[in-house]
Structures are given as structure tokens and as C-alpha cells.
N, C-alpha and C positions, 0 to 999 in steps of 0.2 A: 213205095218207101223211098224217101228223100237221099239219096246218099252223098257225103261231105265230101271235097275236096282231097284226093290221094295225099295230097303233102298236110293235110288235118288229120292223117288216119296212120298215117304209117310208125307214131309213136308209140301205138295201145296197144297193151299189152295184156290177156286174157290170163288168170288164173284161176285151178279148179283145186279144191281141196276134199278129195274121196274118202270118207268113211266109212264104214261099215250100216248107218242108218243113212246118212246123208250125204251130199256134194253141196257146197259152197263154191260159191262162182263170185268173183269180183273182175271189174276191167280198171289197170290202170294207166295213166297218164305219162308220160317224162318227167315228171316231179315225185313219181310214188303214191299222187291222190288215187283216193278210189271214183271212179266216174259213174259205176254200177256196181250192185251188187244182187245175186239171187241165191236160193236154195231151192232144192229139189231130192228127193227120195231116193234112197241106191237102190234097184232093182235086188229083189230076194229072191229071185229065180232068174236062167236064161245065163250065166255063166256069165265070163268075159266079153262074150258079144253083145249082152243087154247090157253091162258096163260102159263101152265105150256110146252105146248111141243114147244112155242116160249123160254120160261129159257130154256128147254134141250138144244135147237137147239144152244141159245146162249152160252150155256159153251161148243156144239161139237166145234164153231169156234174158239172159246178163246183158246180149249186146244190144236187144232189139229197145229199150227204153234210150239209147245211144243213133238208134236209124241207123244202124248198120247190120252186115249178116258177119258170124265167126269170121267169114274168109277177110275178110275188112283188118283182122288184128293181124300186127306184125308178127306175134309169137304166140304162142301158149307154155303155162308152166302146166303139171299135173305133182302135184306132192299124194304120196299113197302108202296109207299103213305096208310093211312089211320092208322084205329084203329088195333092194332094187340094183339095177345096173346102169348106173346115170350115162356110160358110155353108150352105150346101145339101147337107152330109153327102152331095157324090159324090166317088168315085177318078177323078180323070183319067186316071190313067195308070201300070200296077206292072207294068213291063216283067219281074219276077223270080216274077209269079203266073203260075200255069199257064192258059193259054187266055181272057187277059185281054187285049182290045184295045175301045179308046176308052173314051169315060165310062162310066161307071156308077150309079146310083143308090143308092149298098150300103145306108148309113143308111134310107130309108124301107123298102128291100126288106127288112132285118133287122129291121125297126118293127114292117112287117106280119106277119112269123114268129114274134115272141114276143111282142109287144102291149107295150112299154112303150118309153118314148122313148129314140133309139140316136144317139151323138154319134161324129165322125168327125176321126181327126187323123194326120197323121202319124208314123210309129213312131218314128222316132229323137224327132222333137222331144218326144212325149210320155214318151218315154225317161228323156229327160235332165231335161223338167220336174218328174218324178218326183222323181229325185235330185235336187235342189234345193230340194223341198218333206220329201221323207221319206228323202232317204240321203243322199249323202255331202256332195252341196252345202247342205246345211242352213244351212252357215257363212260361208256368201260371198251379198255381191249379186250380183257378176258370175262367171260362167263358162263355159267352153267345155265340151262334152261331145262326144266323139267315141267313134263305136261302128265296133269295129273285128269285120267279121264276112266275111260274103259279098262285099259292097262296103267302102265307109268314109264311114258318113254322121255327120250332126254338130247340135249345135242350142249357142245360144245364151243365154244370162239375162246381161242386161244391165240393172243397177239394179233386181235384183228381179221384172225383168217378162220373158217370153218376148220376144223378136226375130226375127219373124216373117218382116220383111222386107215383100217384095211377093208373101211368099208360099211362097218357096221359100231360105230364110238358113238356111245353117248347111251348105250342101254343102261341106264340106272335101273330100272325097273327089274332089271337079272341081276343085280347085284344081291348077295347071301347077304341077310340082316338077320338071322335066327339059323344056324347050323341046325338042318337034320328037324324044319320046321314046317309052316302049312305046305300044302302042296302047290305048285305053279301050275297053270297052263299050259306054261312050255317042260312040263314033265318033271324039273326038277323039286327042291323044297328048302321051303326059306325064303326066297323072292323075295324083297321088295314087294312087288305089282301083289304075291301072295296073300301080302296082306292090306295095301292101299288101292289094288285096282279096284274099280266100282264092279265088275261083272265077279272079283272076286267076293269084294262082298258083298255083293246081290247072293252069292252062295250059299253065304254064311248068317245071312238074314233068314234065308231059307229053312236053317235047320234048327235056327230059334226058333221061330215061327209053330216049326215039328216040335220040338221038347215044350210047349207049353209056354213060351216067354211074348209077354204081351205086346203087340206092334202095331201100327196103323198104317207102316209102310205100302204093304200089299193092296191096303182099300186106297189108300191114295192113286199108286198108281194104277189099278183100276179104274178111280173115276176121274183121273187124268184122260183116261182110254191110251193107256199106254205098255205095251208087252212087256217089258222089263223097268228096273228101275233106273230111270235117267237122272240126271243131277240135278233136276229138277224139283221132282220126288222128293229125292234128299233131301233138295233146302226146307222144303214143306214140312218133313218129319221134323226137320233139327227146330224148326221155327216153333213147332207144338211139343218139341220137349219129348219124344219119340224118346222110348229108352234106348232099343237097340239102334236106331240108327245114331245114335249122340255115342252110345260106346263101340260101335265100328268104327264110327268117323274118329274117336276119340285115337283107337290105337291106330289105325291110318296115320293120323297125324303124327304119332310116337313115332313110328317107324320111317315115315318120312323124314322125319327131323334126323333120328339116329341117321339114316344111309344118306342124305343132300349133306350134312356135317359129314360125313366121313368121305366123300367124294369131294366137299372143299381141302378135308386136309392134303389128300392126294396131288390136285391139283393147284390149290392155293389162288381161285379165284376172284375177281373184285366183286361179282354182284353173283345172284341167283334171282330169274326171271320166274315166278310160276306161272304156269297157262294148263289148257287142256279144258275137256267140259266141266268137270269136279271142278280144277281151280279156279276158272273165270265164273261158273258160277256161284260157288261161297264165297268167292271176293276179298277186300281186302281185310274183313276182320281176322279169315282162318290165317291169311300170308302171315300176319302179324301173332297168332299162336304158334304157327311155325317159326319163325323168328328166334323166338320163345324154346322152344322145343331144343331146334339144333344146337345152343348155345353150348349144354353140358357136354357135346361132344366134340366140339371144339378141340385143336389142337393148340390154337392160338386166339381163344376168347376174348382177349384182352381187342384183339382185332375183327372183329366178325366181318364176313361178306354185306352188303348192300344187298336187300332182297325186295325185291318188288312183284307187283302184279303186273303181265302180259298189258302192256298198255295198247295193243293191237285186238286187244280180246278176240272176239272168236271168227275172226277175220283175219289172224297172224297166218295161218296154214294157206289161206287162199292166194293172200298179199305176199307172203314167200312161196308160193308156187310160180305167183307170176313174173317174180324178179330172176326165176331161173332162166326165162325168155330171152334175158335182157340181150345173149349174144347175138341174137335174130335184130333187135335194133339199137344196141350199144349209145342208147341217150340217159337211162337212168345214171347220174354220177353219184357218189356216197354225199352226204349232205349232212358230215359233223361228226359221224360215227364209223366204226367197223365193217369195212367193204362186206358183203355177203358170201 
């Protein structure tokens, strides 16, 4: 293998973006281009240790179309569902990873696998910081980002700067939209996510499906050859006019609208960014029902937020994974928009 000149290499910057079915691997540049990108499968078995040698494996694919090995990049980001400790690069806690239970150590244990310094943040927030520096929020100090996918998580830029919180800001997805309403995942009722996650209404498909209510959803994803229903699915069903999926998506979308509008009143945002798998894949007609939707909740109508689609598409979590690097080589500068 050919390998570049140290002073051609020491700008690149490797990000992984860890899901629950997949990793996204992109390598970026000192300008923020993407130079490569891969995907690859999250291990379903073998715990935190088949995790991290699934991220190596993903940054050998990402890099090797580059002629380089991992060790070649100056940083790595890793953005990862759940609670994290960006200090000490561990996962508290990613209740949607396979045979994930308490801390973890991921950043040093990914250190030790490909030898060059590995940074740790949360997906969504790194998400949306993305988009704020290199997509759609480029244009606004402040913004909401909400990623609409499995669950429905969210991050923050307020005056240009991430809003961290105490750690854990931007969960819209736990936000009550219905007192004493469906059940959540995380135990409570009423959610948000209760009623717009996809795994929630993969649920609730479910029990249609039981009482009698006629659906195609299940044979699609079947002959998708697909275990659950991905947002893929969905578009397929919404496409053929699918009852129940047109009326889940349908109140999804209500409830959307109600809690992203009542989260602008709070905050009094300039734009709202949607991303996530759901939203990057219904695209920009749903953005624009929701538009629609959040208007009547509105505190100041007269004014609405600027709302856009994820112009990073499903490459934002990767591309803000890897700007988390950036203190490993301090070349990416903000370029128009909202530091990260």
C-alpha cells in the first residue's frame, strides 16, 4: 500500500457514527469535505468488545480507498446513542446497543486498536453540531435540531455555541406531549418518542395488525428481508397508501409539531433542522407538513422558526463525529456559520 507524505496526512480526520443496526464511517479533510465514506453492521452479539473492533474495522474500510491504515488520521470522533462522558471519552449508558450494560471505556479502548487519539460525544448532538457548522444551520446562531428516527433525540446551538446542559439538553424526545399517555421506553408516559419513535410505532403497528386492521407493512418488510420496520418500509407503505402506516405517521407528525412548537416557544429559536432515519428519509415533503403542523402552537405565529431538512443527510452524525477530533489537529476553522 502506497502511503502519502506525513505533512498530506496529518489533516484527516476519521469519523464513526454507532447505531444500533449500523456505523457510518466518513474521513474528513481541513476544509470539512468528505474524502471517504463506508458503512458497516453493529455487531448483535459479543458486547462492547465486538463494538469497538466493528469502529476499527470501520475506519480500516473508510481509510483504505485513501491508501492509508486508521493510524494515518490525526483524530477520530465516535458520536454514540446514549448518555456519554465526553470528558473521559466513556458511554454511560446506550440502552439501543446490543449487549451494552453500564460504563464503558470506548474512547481509550478504540485508542488502543488503531493508535491515534479517539474523541467521544453524543450522536444526535454531534448531529446537529454538524449541521450548524457545515449544513443547513450554517445561517442561524440559534437552533433546534431534532432527529427523527428510532427514538426522537435533539440537540441545541444557542448563540453559536452547543448547549450541553448538565449534560444531557436537547432530549425532546422525553418531553410530556400527552399527560398520563402511551407508554415510553424509558418507563414513563406521554413521550414525545411514545408516539413519533419508529420502534415505537413499529409497536403499535403491531397491535393493528392483531385486532384485525389491514396493513402491508409486515410483507414489505419481509420482502425487504428486513427484521423490523426501517424508514424505508415506511416510505414504501406511505407510497401505496398503507392505512396504518399513513395514520401513525400521521399522528407522529401531530405530536411532532405540538412538542418542536412548544420547544421553540421556550427557547425562541431561528431555524429547526430535521435529520435522523425517519426524517432524512421522508424528506422534504413531511419537513414541510410539519411546518404546517407546529404553526397552531405557536406562541408567536406571526414569526415562525426557519425549518429545514438535515442538508448533511445521513452523513451529519458521521461528519459531527469527526469535527469532535478537531482538537487532535486544530485546522478545521468555522467557514460562515456557528463554531461546533
Amino acid at each position: 500500500m502506497t502511503r502519502r507524505p506525513k505533512e498530506d496526512r496529518k489533516r484527516l480526520l476519521g469519523g464513526l457514527d454507532l447505531g444500533g443496526t449500523k456505523i457510518q464511517a466518513v474521513v474528513l479533510d481541513e476544509h470539512g469535505t468528505v474524502l471517504s465514506q463506508a458503512r458497516r453492521a453493529t455487531p448483535q452479539e459479543g458486547g462492547p468488545p465486538a463494538i469497538v473492533e466493528a469502529l476499527a474495522a470501520a475506519l480500516q474500510d473508510v481509510t483504505q480507498p485513501l491508501a492509508l491504515e486508521p493510524s494515518a488520521l490525526t483524530g477520530v470522533g465516535v458520536g454514540a446513542p446514549g448518555a456519554v462522558n465526553a470528558a473521559t471519552g466513556t458511554l454511560l449508558q446506550a440502552g439501543n446497543l446490543p449487549g451494552w450494560s453500564g460504563p464503558y471505556a470506548l474512547a481509550e479502548a478504540l485508542t488502543g486498536r488503531v493508535q491515534v487519539p479517539v474523541y467521544l460525544g453524543n450522536d444526535v448532538q454531534v448531529a446537529v453540531a454538524a449541521e450548524a457548522r457545515l449544513g443547513a444551520g450554517r445561517a442561524y446562531r440559534s437552533l433546534l435540531g431534532v432527529w427523527w428516527g428510532t427514538g426522537v433525540g435533539g440537540g441545541i446551538i444557542l448563540d453559536g455555541q452547543r448547549w450541553l446542559g448538565r449534560g444531557a439538553a436537547g432530549e425532546i424526545g422525553h418531553t410530556v406531549v400527552r399527560r398520563g399517555g402511551a407508554r415510553c421506553s424509558c418507563g414513563r408516559r406521554g413521550c414525545l418518542e411514545a408516539y413519533a419513535g419508529r420502534g415505537a410505532m413499529e409497536r403499535k403497528a403491531r397491535k393493528a395488525l392483531e385486532r384485525g386492521e389491514k396493513t402491508r407493512l409486515f410483507d414489505t418488510m419481509a420482502q425487504e428481508g428486513k427484521d423490523r420496520l426501517t424508514s424505508g418500509v415506511w416510505l414504501k407503505a406511505l407510497k401505496k397508501g398503507d392505512p396504518v402506516a399513513v395514520k401513525l405517521i400521521d399522528r407522529a407528525l401531530r405530536m411532532l409539531g405540538a412538542g418542536i412548537a412548544s420547544a421553540v416557544n421556550l427557547l425562541d429559536v431561528e431555524a429547526v433542522i430535521m435529520g435522523g432515519g425517519l426524517g432524512t428519509r421522508l424528506g422534504q415533503p413531511y419537513v414541510d407538513r410539519l411546518r404546517v403542523l407546529m404553526k397552531p402552537h405557536l406562541f408567536v405565529p406571526q414569526r415562525p422558526p426557519d425549518v429545514h431538512l438535515a442538508g448533511l443527510g445521513e452523513l451529519s452524525g458521521a461528519i459531527g463525529a469527526a469535527l469532535l477530533a478537531e482538537p487532535a489537529a486544530e485546522v478545521l476553522a468555522p467557514r460562515g456559520g456557528p463554531p461546533a
